[in-house]
C-alpha positions, 0 to 999 in steps of 0.5 A: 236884453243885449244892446250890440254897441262899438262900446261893449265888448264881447265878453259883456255880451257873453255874459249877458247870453249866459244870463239869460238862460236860453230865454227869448232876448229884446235886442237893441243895434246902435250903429255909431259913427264914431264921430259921435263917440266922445274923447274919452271913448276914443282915447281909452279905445273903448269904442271899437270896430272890432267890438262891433263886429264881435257884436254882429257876430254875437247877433248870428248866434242868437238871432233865432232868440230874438223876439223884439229887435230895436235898431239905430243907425248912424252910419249910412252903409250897413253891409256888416247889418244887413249880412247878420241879417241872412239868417232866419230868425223864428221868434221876431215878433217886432222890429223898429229901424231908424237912422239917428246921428249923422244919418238922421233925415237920410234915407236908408235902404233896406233889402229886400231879401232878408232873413234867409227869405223866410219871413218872420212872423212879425206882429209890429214893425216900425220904420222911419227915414228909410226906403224899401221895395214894397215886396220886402219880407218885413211886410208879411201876412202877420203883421197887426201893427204897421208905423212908417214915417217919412219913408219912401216906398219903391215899387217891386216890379221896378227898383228905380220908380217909386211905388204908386197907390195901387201897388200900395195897396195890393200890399196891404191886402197881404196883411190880414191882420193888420189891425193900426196903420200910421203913414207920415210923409210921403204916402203913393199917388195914383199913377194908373186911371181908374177903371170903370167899376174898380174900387179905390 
């Protein structure tokens, strides 16, 4: 277990590595605005950018180890995130993302292409308060435990337009082996007219 945090540093990382043995790790990211770092914190510096950024680093070399990945986000760009993420990642079977914080309740965008356009073999993946084009390698043929709340889903073929009930769905039939779906909030509308004959 590794929790990549502005409060631990590297060398707590290192040794939690050397623990493990090589094993498959359980990964928590938590992103926080340093607003929400308390005075003692800040004051011994004990919260740090630069522990951060070891952190991410640290994430890289491990990431094909990875098999659950809980992420936290309480800032609104994660370039340095989503750059860790470039990477294939074999063992995922499990991925939760929500923004908390000051980022609660603010819609986080997730690319599109990630983890070196090889999609894990993901088996839950859990979303909530973020948006994300329906084409993205999250959503994969492996996938058997779905949970998006308050998300807003945007169509592949166009980045700008929300996606409607049929793309919604032809994304589903790419997930064979889901077995649980859960949508709260914001669910796609039919935006096209149904055919003669064509099933809903």
């Amino acid at each position: 277990f590794v929790t990549i945090d502005q409060r631990v540093p590297l060398w707590v990382l290192e040794r939690f590595d050397v623990r493990s043995g090589g094993r498959p790790l359980q990964v928590v990211v938590h992103d926080v605005h340093f607003g929400h770092h308390c005075g003692r914190c800040m004051t011994e510096t004990q919260a740090t950018s630069r522990n951060y950024s070891d952190g991410l680093g640290m994430l890289r070399r491990i990431i094909d180890r990875i098999t659950q990945l809980s992420i936290f986000l309480d800032n609104i760009l994660h370039p340095e995130l989503w750059a860790a993420f470039q990477l294939e990642a074999r063992s995922l079977e499990s991925i939760s993302l929500e923004p908390i914080g000051f980022s609660a309740n603010r819609l986080i965008s997730i690319p599109s292409a990630l983890f070196a356009s090889r999609t894990p073999a993901l088996t839950s993946l859990f979303l909530k308060d973020v948006g994300f084009s329906l084409d993205n390698a999250l959503f994969c043929t492996t996938l058997r435990h779905l949970d998006m709340r308050s998300c807003r889903m945007r169509s592949s073929t166009d980045i700008d337009s929300a996606a409607d009930l049929s793309e919604f769905v032809a994304s589903l039939r790419g997930m064979p082996r889901l077995e649980t779906i859960k949508l709260y909030g914001e669910v796609p509308v039919r935006t096209s007219p149904v055919m003669d004959g064509e099933a809903v």
